[in-house]
N, C-alpha and C positions, 0 to 999 in steps of 0.2 A: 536514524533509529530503525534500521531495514531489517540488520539482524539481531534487537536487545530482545533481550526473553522479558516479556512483563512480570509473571512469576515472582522472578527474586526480588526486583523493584518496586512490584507493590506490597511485600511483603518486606522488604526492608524501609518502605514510607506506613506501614501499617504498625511497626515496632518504634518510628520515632514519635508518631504521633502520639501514640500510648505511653512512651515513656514522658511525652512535653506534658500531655494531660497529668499523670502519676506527679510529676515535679510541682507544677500549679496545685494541685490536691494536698500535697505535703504541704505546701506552702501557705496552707489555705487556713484560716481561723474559725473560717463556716464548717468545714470538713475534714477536720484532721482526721488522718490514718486510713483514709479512702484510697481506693487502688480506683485508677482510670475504668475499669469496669464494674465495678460497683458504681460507679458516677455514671455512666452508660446505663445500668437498669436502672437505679432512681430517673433518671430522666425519662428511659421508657415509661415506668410506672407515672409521674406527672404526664408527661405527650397523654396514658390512657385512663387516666382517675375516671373516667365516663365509663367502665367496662370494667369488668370483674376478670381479673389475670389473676392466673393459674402459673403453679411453678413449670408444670408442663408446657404449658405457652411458651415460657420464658427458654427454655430449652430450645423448643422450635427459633425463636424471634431471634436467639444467639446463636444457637449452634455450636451449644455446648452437651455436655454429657450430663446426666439426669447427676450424677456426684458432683457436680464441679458449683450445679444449679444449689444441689443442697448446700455444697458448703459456701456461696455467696450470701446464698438468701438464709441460714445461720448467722451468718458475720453481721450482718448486716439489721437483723432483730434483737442479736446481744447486743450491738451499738445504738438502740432504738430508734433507727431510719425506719424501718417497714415493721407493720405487723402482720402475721401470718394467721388464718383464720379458716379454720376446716368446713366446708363444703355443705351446705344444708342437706342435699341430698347423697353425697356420698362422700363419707367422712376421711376416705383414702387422696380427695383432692383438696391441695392448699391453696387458699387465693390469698395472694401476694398484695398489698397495698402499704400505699406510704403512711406512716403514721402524722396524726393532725400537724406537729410541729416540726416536722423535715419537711412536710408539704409548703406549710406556711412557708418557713424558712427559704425553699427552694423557689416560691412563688418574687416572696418578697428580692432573692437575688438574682433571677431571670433576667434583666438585663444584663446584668455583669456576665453571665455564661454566657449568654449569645457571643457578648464582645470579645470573649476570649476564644471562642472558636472560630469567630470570623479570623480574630488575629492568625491564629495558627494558622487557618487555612491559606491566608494571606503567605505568613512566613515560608508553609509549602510551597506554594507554588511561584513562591518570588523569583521573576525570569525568567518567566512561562508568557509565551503569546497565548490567545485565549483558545487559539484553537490547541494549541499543544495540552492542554488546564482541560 
């Protein structure tokens, strides 16, 4: 591995994982019509229900562009996963949280996500010594 450029490699293992998670999602009866990053911020959102997140956080947290933010976190309150909730003290900031029953729901299937990302990660790196993983 003296001369592989990591670059294209971890970016070509960062497009299959996305599309394995996308394929499980479609698949999924908990979550139809989820795109693998929308399931990425729901799950940020559950890891932070103790803290009050902001769309601008979520920008930072992803590193994505303040439109790409709107239009997940759009998508994603027409399908009533999150509710959006303007700012006590300044009504130009939204704070993002999961709505009662995606939470429950997501609480309730937390073991099954674990297992599947253990899987994948498993199926990633199948034939990987630990130190190469």
């Amino acid at each position: 591995m003296d001369n592989v450029q990591l670059g294209p490699l971890i970016k070509a293992v960062n497009t299959l994982f996305e599309r394995d998670i996308d394929n499980q999602l479609t698949n999924s009866e908990d979550a139809p019509g989820l795109t693998g990053t929308q399931a990425q911020l729901l799950g940020y959102l559950l890891q932070q229900s103790d803290q009050e997140i902001y769309q601008r956080d979520l920008e930072n947290v992803f590193n994505l562009s303040r439109p790409t933010i709107n239009g997940l976190v759009k998508r994603l309150r027409e399908g009533g996963f999150v509710e959006v909730i303007p700012s006590q003290e300044d009504k130009r900031f939204k704070q993002v949280r999961l709505s009662p029953k995606t939470e429950a729901k997501m609480r309730e299937h937390q073991p099954e996500f674990e297992r599947a990302f253990i899987d994948l990660e498993a199926k990633m790196t199948r034939g990987m010594s630990t130190q190469d993983v």
